[in-house]
Each structure stands twice: as C-alpha cells, then as structure tokens.
C-alpha angles and dihedrals in degrees: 000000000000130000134139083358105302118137124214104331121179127189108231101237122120114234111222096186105141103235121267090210112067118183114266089265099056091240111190089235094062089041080051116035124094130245146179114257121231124182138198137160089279121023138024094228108188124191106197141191114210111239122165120251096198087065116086117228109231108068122157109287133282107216102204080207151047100258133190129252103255088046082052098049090054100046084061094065102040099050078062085067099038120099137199112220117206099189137154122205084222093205135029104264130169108321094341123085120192123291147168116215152118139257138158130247129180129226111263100177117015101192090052095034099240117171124189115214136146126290092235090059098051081040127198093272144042107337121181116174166141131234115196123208127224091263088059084253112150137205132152137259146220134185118234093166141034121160118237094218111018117065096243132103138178125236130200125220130173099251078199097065087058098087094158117040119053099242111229128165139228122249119238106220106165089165080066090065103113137171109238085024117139119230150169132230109210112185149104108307116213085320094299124106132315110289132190111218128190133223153150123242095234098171142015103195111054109145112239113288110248107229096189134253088345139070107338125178111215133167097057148089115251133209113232114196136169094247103123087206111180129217114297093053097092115135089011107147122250102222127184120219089279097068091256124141103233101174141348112261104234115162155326153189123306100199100082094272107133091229129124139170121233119195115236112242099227095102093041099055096045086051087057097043090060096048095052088050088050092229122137120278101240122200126178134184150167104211092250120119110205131188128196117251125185116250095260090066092038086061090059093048098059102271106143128225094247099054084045095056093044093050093040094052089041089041104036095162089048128107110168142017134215121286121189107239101171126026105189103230112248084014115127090276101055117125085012105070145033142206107264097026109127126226113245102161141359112200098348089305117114099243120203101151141068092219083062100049097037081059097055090043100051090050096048101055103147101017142067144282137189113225127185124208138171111235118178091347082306121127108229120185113186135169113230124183118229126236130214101253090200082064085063102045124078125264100156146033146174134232112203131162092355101308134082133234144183149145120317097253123217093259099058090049099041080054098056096025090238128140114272098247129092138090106269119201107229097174112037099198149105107022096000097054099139135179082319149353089258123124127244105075121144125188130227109186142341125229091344083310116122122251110205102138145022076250098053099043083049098069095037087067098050095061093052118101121220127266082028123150117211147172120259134186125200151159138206121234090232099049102030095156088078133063126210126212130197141160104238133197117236111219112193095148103062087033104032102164132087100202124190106200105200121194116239108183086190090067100025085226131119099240107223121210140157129250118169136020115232108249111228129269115272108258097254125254138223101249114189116227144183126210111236097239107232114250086238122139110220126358093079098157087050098043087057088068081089082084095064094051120094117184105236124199118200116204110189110188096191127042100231133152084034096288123166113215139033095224147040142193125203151122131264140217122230102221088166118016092180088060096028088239111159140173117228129169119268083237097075095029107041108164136349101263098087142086106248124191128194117212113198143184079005087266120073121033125219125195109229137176143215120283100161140011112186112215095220122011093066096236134113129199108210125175126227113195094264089200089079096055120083109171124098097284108181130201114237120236117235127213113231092197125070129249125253135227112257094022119143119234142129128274108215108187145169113232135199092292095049099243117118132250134207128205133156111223144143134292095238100175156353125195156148101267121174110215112227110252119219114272092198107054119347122260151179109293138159110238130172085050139175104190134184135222124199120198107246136084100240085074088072095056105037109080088192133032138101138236111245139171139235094278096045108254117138120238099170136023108217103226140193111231118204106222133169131306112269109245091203090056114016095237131104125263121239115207112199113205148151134261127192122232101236088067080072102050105084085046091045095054096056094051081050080062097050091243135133111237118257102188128173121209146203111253088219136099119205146196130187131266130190132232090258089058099045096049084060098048086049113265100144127234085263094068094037087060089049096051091044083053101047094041110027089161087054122028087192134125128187130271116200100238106179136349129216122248082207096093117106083217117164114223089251100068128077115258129194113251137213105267097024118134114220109220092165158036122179077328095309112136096230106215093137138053102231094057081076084080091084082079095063094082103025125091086193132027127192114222141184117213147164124236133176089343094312130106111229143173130239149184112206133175130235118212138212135273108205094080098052093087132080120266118158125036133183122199106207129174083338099309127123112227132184141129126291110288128219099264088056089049086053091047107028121065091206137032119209099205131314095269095097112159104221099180137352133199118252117248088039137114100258083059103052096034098054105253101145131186110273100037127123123223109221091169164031119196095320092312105116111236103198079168164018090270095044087045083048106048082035098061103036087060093065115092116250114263089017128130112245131171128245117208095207133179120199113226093259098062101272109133120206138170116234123191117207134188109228116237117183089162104072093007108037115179111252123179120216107203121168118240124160104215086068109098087232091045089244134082118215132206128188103195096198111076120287096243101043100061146066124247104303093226105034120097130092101271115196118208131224103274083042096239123150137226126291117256101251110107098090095055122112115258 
C-alpha cells in the first residue's frame, strides 16, 4: 500500500487466524494452519502460512550471524527477558478488527510484572492473552497502558506464576540510540522460534511510517535499521552489545527491502516511570500532526534565513524542523494554525524535536502554550490551549442490535482531517450492516433524530421499539461529501441487550453492563396498498402475476448449517393469498432461525416465519399475516402438467436492481443437473434436480421469477441455486434455474390441508446415466426397451451417487449403495426426477436395482425429514456448534459425533487455539461427547479462564487434539434451542452469569469457506 509517500509497510505481528479456506478435501493442516485476515465488504479472503500448533514459540535462539563472544554472551541474557505474546483483540474497535495473532514484548520491571510491547498488539479494544518465557513457562497478561498515539503498550503478568525461570528486565537507555550502532533485534520471528537478527541504526529522524487506513503512529521520530525482522517481532527489543534495550521494534517494509522502524523509548520510559511511581499518564495534544522536513523544504516553505542560522548554530547536528501536516478542524489549533507552518519555538524554547514537544505537552494538559511559527517568511506567535488526548481516545463502546458503536477517536479523525466528534461504527452487523462489512461508517442520525455523540445515539435507540424500521443517515470516513440513507430494522429480540463495555485499565477487562431494555414491538397495522402495473405491450394476463410476488428480506442473526451470509434478498411466490402462504428459493431463506419481511404491492411490509424447508428441492414456503394486507393480492395458478422442451412461454424475472423484466422466449432444455456442493464447508443445496433452461439473457441476471403463459398459469418458478465458492474469485457461485410447478403439488396440498409437511426421503443422491452406460454396467436389452418407451424424450436411468451417512439404519435392512442403478419403485420404471416423488409418503419402498451386473430386490427405507434441520445450536468459546447438518451427512461417509463446529468469531479462542469450521468434537477432556448434551454438561463443568482439551476429527478422518483456554467473559457459552412457544420460535440460554458477558449473538462469525455477508443491508425496504 501506498500513502504520504510510504511504500509497502507491514506491521510485525503474526496473524494466527485458522484459515477460512480449507483444501477440497478438508485436510487438518489447512483447518489448522494461521493466516492473515482481510475484509472487505464481501468476503473474509485469508492468506495463511502453516505453522504447527502444536509447536511452542520460544525456542533457543536462532543467531542469523557469526557473533562474537561478547554479542553472544549478551543475547543470553536478554532472550531470558524476552516474551512471546499469544493474544486475541476479541471485538472490532477503533482502527483495529478482531484478530487473533502473536507478537513479542520484553520484561520492563521484573518485581511488578511490566512488559513493553507495541500499541498495535494491546490494541485499542477488548485484549485477552498469554506471553510465554524462554523456559516454555505461561502466564497471562493484561494491559494497563496503551498509549493513544505511539505505537507502545504495557502489559501486566503475575512474577509469582514464573517458578522456573528467575524473572529480569530489560533496561530502557534511549540516549543509547546511534547512528552506525550495531544492534540486535530478539524477538518472535513469523511465529517460529526466537530468532536473533542483526542489523545497523542507519537514521534517527524518520518520520513515522504510514500503515494505511488503519493504526498509525504519528508525532514522533522514528529508528531505521537494516534488520529485515518478519511478522511475529512486534514489540521485540532492540538491544546494543551491553544488554540494554535502545528502542521497540514496530514495523517495516513488506517488498523484500531489509529495512525496518524501531520506535525510540523515551515515551515509554517516561510512561513507566510513571506507572512505577504510581502517578497519572498525561497526554496532552492540539490536535495538530507534524512531520520533520529538512531545511531545504522548510525554505520553500517560508523559513527565513535568520531563524535557519540560529538554529543551525544552536542545533549543529540538526537538518530539518517540524512542519504541521495535518490541523483537526474545531481541535485546540484551529484558527491558529495552518498545514505547512513550521515550528520555530514552544514557550519561548527553540523546539526541533518531537521528544521535546511530547514532554511540554504532556505537562501542559489543561493549560496554554505560546508557539511561534513561520508562516510565508512571517513570523506568528499564537497561544493555543491543550487538550487531554486520553479524552479523545476511546475508553468505551455499545453494542446494540447486533452492531457496536463509539466515539469518533483521534486517530480516525487525524487520518481523514476531520473534527474529533461523531458516532463511529465499529462493528458494522446485525442490524447496521450497511453497503459492507468495512469499517469506517459514521452515523448521522436515527429515525430523523441527531446523532452527535455515543450519549446522544444512545438515547435515540432506547426509545426505539423492536421489529422497528427506521431511517438512518450515514457517511463513510473515505467519501464524507455523501450521505447514505436507508430504512433499517430494529432487532431487539435476537439481540436484546443494550450493552454499554466500559475499559478498566485495573482489571485490564472491558466491564459489561446494561442500559437500556429493549420496548416492545408496535402492535401491527392493516396498510392499504396498490401493485405498480409493468410498461409492457401485450401479455397482459402474465404480466399481472406481479400481483402474486412479494419481495421477501431474510435476516439470519446467527451463521448456522455453513452458510455464508446474514442476509438475503429475493422475491416470493403467492401460492394463497387468502393464508399468506408464499415459495421462495432456499437461497434467500435458508433455515428457521431468522427475522423474514414481505414486502407487497412495493409499498406496505409484513413480518412473516417459516412454515416449510424442503430437504432437497431448494424451495421454502413462509406465511405473512395476510389480515394486514390490504392490496389485491392474487393466488398464482399453478400448471399440473409439466413443461416441455421447445415450448414457447414468457420469463417474467426480477434483476439486480429488483424490478421486474418480461420477455417471451423458448423453452431450450430440461435436464437432470447436479449442483456443485461446496468444497470448502458444506451447504444447502437441491440435488436430485430437473432443471430447466429458457433461451434469453435476462435469465442470467433475475435470481426469482416464473415462466408463465398468455393466460397467466405458472408453469416454472425461476429459482436461485446456492453452488460452490468459486476458487478463481473467492465468491459463491449463484446458479439461476427453473423449476416446474408440479414439484410443488404433494407439499401444497398438504399446506391446502392446514397441515405441516411431514415428508420422507430418499437418503441417495443420483446422477444420470445413458443407455450406453447402463448396458455396460449390466442393465439388459429388456430394461433398456422399457426405459426408451416410458421416456422417449430421455433414454436415462439413476446411479446412486452418494449416500448419506445420515440414516439410523440398523445393519439388517437393505440399504442403497454408491454405483448402484435404480430400475424400479413400488413397480414404477424411474426415468424422471420427479417420479421420486413416490418416497415422500412411504416408510418403505421396493425397489428393483442393479448392482454389479445383477438385477436385485430391495426394501429400503425412506427417512424423515423433520429431523434434518437445525434445531439446536451452542455458541462456546466463539464457536458455533451444532449438529451435522444435512448438507455434512450428503458429502461426508462417517460422522464422528454430533458436535460439528460450523463458524467461529474472530478474536476468539477458537480462533487462537485452532478449532476450525468443519471439525467434529469427539471429546472433552477425555469425557466423550457423542453429542450436544454430553458437550454441554462437558464444558460447563470447566472452570472459567482454565486450559481443557479438546479430542477433534477433520472432516476428512484426521484426528487431533486442541487445547483451549476457557473465556466466559468476552465468549460466554449460549445454547439456541427451538421451541415454538418463543415468540422468535427459539429459546435461548446464556449459562455465565447475565451480568458478566457480552451479547450472546453479537460478534462477527466467519463460516467455514470464510466468506463474508451480502451487501444488502443498506437497501430501502
């Protein structure tokens, strides 16, 4: 990355995060290994480097050179100070998301258990961590400092817990800093072992490398060296030959130059000093960002020759002064200065350093200076006030519907030169999920109230009932000149909470606590509505289908069954306008657990649930409360007799932009397709398909329509398939399809009846196979004339594919088996999909087969339905856990147990410690856990912040042991069961106790193939 002139700067921290993207066949390195976490507003895209867990950090040191005896001697001593910190920023906070990761600190003060690492590792938010010693002995850390500008941070440890390893610090000795010195950079290499690298200082006054949109340190002096350090060695000490600490390794560059930036220690060790004293950290600020520029820059910029000769006589070693790059509008120096005056005095005192001006400052917080600057060749003097730079730096944030929120920090606003006031969206979910998942969002107002403050917004949202839409205004820190409107839905039943996290720096803990009870939800009205009749010259019976689409909105507040987004768009078939009842595609309603809004006639929305997911055909019937619709809402009819290849008819979609298009066109083919499943995490898909294909391009573009003839019955539904994740870009692939009518009928029916579905499948999946195939694998000449007579269009039969592992069979009843070719069912010849029907109403079927050239009988069952859903679900240590799902028992031969983890939030300990989507857990400590009750009862009995082992499979077959550090405080363990006297249809249970966790279902949870959420949360309703 580019930006004010720096090249391809990476911080050094490791990223631990396990990758999102495991090989096709589910191997245990890829569910292991750690990577480096990128988001956009789609997808979650990791890049990882495999490094064993299984591996501890600290191992004797690696020397990159031949040293001598006396560099040898030292670096003894020091690796015995030197720390590797194993940490997670548990939430997205400021400029920092949540990560998983590891860096290196260095003991500071052995008897209180101070450790000195980088800003960027304590991080501005939530931290939770370990630090490991050279002997492999642990203990864990808090912060009690970082610092809101420099990139440095203390951590606390317990000295006690060290039993083996005499505990010594480091000496901090800025004044030591030289160019032409020799140094040694000791720290944790790329998340390997301790390494020793070598290195030359080669300047003292870099300005501050620039990282980007994110953390940037800025107001200081930095050390460039020749040290080629790799991720994992922030916060690793720069030491001289004598043992002494001399400045912080930071950063460096990413493009294969050796060169990396050390911070200077003489704000850390006035920091310390502090501490140990047990006086106040002051900072104090202007508002202003400056940057040193050499003399010759600072001519052109109005210094005159005067003010250079005395500073250069007074200042002989000197080359450049302070120039003010960036003044905060509204900050103390506002009005008074500008961007490219230069810094001549402060108080009266010739000021040519930021250590200088850091220290008055920081001893001013509260008062007034004088500062001169040239300005033009002018000499200014002005008086500015200084602020109290803690006061503009975060120390507190709230989680509400889903999503987080505080204060616009100084660093936000120094990066975009904007004033230091606004509510920043620090975690852009649930509810506030905008154009993307990206950071940067800032709102303006809620519901036509003004949003100034944390204070203000808060009160905004009190006063806001569930199930509310609202108007929302809002801006994004990169493109500030426009600003965004949306009608959002307030969710205050699957995120009850309002939670304000407070920082305490005694405890090194975010304190939670509740503010405000969510209001009830406004009894619903009856709206009055009109459909928009489509411009369209001539089909006028089909084009007033329109009337029987509703716009439906899925809302899905926790990522279960692998499923890659939170919320889906589509359109909706009324099947009965008098019950509400409508089809959609699996695509947009993908399980139970969700919130779900009809919008009809564009211009009234209806909440509606769930009444039936079918396993296999990829489409779900929901109901909306038909009584509060009054608009001319019209049944579709539906054709009971198939369409035929070549017929004529007219595709009616919905495109991109959700109008909808009409076009008549051709029938071009129907036939058996197998929709690719995920090879990443397994998902929701339609097998056993006959799907059709129309000849025009709009078909390509429109997720949901029908084909429908001149008198307005419907003879398809025009369906989004969910298909596998595209390798080349990293996004899934959408499949758009038809689907005849009479597939609907036998479930239809039932829903006439008033009755819930109650289907039995098949446990099979199938694929075609041509005559010339089936002769081969022994079906005789006989068949072959029967199939050519029941089918002339399609001379196929059926190959089992797969079958699922799913069936309770018992080892006496005949079973279907890979490879075998399905003649018959209950005496019915089987050419076509939809004569599997026949299954949906049979506990048994007879069928005819062949199998390994012989014709044989069985009696197989078919199995039920029902319990193919979800329908429990545990949250632990940030994991989502439930059983396999449908979609694992299609694509796996064995299940290990029914404790599969399908996501996980980032910063959490799944992350750090290696649990990974798709896994099983076999085990707890030993205890087997066959299912979600033994896990349960397994788990709550582990003491909170206490190691435990984890017995897990991969999906394909390696088994591997994780250990895992319990944390109730930021990932407390909630159970999801469904239960349909909740008003949600699910009961929820957090085990720790209420007061002491964050919102069970908040969080950012990354699924199994690592993409991210679609883009529709910031569309009107």
């Amino acid at each position: 990355m580019e930006q004010n002139g720096e090249s391809r700067l990476k911080r050094k921290t490791s990223p631990v995060h396990i990758n999102d993207r495991p090989s096709k066949t589910f191997k245990q390195e890829s569910s292991r290994a750690n990577g480096a976490a990128f988001v956009d507003g789609d997808q979650e895209m990791e890049s990882y480097s495999v490094t064993s867990m299984d591996e501890d950090v600290i191992q004797p040191p690696v020397v990159a050179m031949a040293d001598t005896a006396e560099w040898q001697a030292t670096i003894e001593k020091v690796v015995k100070k030197v720390v590797s910190i194993h940490f997670c920023q548990t939430c997205s906070f400021d400029t920092d998301a949540a990560i998983s990761s590891e860096a290196t600190g260095f003991v500071v003060d052995a008897e209180r258990g101070y450790i000195l690492t980088n800003r960027h590792v304590v991080g501005a938010g939530p931290f939770w961590g370990y630090c490991i010693f050279d002997n492999h002995e642990e203990c864990a850390v808090r912060p009690i400092y970082r610092d809101p500008v420099h990139d440095f941070g203390i951590l606390h440890f317990d000295p006690k817990q060290i039993k083996y390893l005499p505990v010594s610090d480091l000496t901090l000795r800025p004044d030591l800093a030289k160019v032409g010195s020799e140094i040694r950079v000791v720290g944790n290499d790329a998340g390997e072992k301790l390494s020793i690298l070598s290195g030359v200082i080669s300047r003292l006054d870099r300005n501050a490398p620039e990282y980007g949109e994110g953390y940037s340190d800025f107001n200081t002096n930095y050390i460039q060296a020749a040290a080629a350090a790799s991720g994992g060695s922030s916060g690793s000490p720069v030491v001289n030959i004598h043992g002494h600490a001399v400045a912080l390794q930071a950063g460096g560059r990413s493009d294969g130059a050796a060169t990396d930036y050390f911070l200077p220690l003489d704000r850390p060790l006035r920091v310390l000093q502090c501490i140990q004293e047990g006086r106040p950290v002051t900072r104090g600020t202007i508002q202003t960002q400056w940057l040193i520029k050499p003399f010759d820059e600072c001519r052109r910029l109005g210094l005159s020759a005067e003010h250079e000769a005395a500073i250069r006589k007074n200042f002989p070693k000197e080359t450049g002064l302070l120039v003010s790059e960036v003044v905060l509008p509204e900050g103390p120096a506002h009005g008074k200065l500008e961007i490219g005056d230069v810094l001549i005095k402060v108080n009266g005192e010739i000021l040519t350093q930021f250590v200088r001006l850091d220290e008055i400052l920081d001893s001013s917080v509260g008062g007034r200076i004088s500062i001169l600057i040239q300005r033009g060749g002018q000499d200014i003097e002005v008086e500015v006030g200084v602020g109290d730079l803690h006061a503009i730096t975060p120390d507190r944030f709230v989680s509400v519907t889903g999503a987080s929120f505080h204060n616009l920090s100084y660093q936000q606003a120094r990066l975009y030169a904007i004033p230091v006031k606004g509510v920043y969206v620090c975690e852009a979910a649930g509810s506030f999920r905008f154009e993307s998942a990206e950071s940067g969002w800032m709102i303006e107002s809620v519901d036509q109230k003004k949003t100034p403050d944390l204070d203000a917004f808060i009160e905004v949202m009190k006063g806001i009932a569930d199930r509310s839409r609202v108007v929302v205004t809002y801006k994004h820190l990169r493109d500030l000149h426009t600003v965004n409107t949306a009608i959002m839905y307030i969710d205050r039943h699957w995120h009850p909470k309002m939670r304000m996290a407070v920082r305490n720096d005694s405890t090194g803990l975010w304190d939670f606590h509740n503010i405000g009870e969510p209001l009830p939800a406004n009894v619903p009205m009856r709206i009055k509505g009109d459909f928009p009749r489509l411009d369209t010259i001539g089909h006028e019976a089909a084009t007033d289908v329109v009337r029987s689409f509703v716009r439906v909105s899925c809302t899905l507040p926790l990522k279960l069954d692998g499923f890659p987004r939170t919320r889906r768009i589509g359109h909706g078939l009324v099947i009965n306008a008098e019950k509400g009842l409508v089809v959609v595609s699996r695509a947009t309603v993908p399980y139970d657990m969700c919130d779900i809004s009809c919008t009809v006639a564009d211009s009234l929305i209806v909440d509606a649930k769930v009444v039936f997911l079918h396993p296999i055909a990829n489409y779900a019937v929901i109901q909306y409360d038909a009584s509060l619709v009054d608009a001319p809402v019209k049944s579709a009819k539906l054709a009971t007799d198939s369409i035929k290849q070549g017929a004529s008819t007219i595709f009616l979609g919905w495109n991109q932009n959700l109008r909808a298009v009409v076009t008549p066109t051709t029938v071009t083919d129907i036939t058996t397709v197998a929709i690719p499943s995920n090879a990443q995490a397994p998902r929701y898909r339609a097998i056993n398909l006959d799907a059709i294909t129309v000849d025009t391009g709009l078909s390509g573009q429109c997720g949901s329509g029908v084909l429908v003839r001149e008198d307005g019955t419907i003879e398809a539904l025009w369906l989004s398939y969910l298909g596998e994740r595209s390798p080349s870009s990293s996004k899934d692939v959408e499949y758009h399809l038809g689907l005849a009518t009479p597939v609907l009928l036998p479930v239809l029916e039932q829903l006439e009846k008033e009755s819930t579905p109650d289907l039995r499948i098949l446990n099979i999946e199938t694929n075609t196979i041509q005559m010339s195939q089936a002769r081969i694998m022994g079906v005789s000449d006989e068949w072959v004339a029967k199939v050519a007579e029941a089918n002339p269009t399609r001379h196929q039969l059926f190959m089992v594919r797969k079958v699922d592992c799913a069936s309770p069979l018992g080892k006496d009843q005949d079973t279907f088996k890979e490879g075998d070719i399905i003649l018959t069912l209950n005496d019915n010849l089987i050419t076509r999909v939809s004569e599997f029907d026949i299954m949906y109403d049979h506990d048994y079927l007879e069928a005819l087969i062949v199998r390994e050239k012989e014709v044989q009988k069985l009696r197989v069952p078919t199995i039920p339905t029902a319990d193919l859903e979800t329908d429990r679900a545990v949250i632990f240590c940030g994991a989502v856990i439930h059983r396999p799902h449908h979609a694992v028992r299609q694509q796996i031969s064995k299940l290990h147990s029914e404790v599969y983890v399908s996501a996980r939030t980032r910063g959490s300990p799944s992350y750090q410690y290696g649990l990974a989507p798709t896994n099983f857990i076999t085990a707890v400590n030993d205890s087997p856990t066959p299912t979600l009750t033994e896990f349960l009862a397994a788990v709550n009995s582990i003491p909170d912040n206490t190691y435990f082992r984890l017995r897990v499979s991969t999906f394909d077959n390696i088994p591997w042991v994780a250990t895992m550090k319990k944390n109730e405080h930021y990932f407390p363990t909630v159970e999801y069961t469904k239960d349909s006297s909740e008003p949600n249809g699910w009961r929820v249970k957090t085990w720790a106790d209420e007061d002491g966790v964050t919102d069970a279902a908040g969080g950012m949870m990354d699924e199994g193939g690592g993409g991210g959420d679609l883009a529709e949360g910031g569309d009107l309703e």
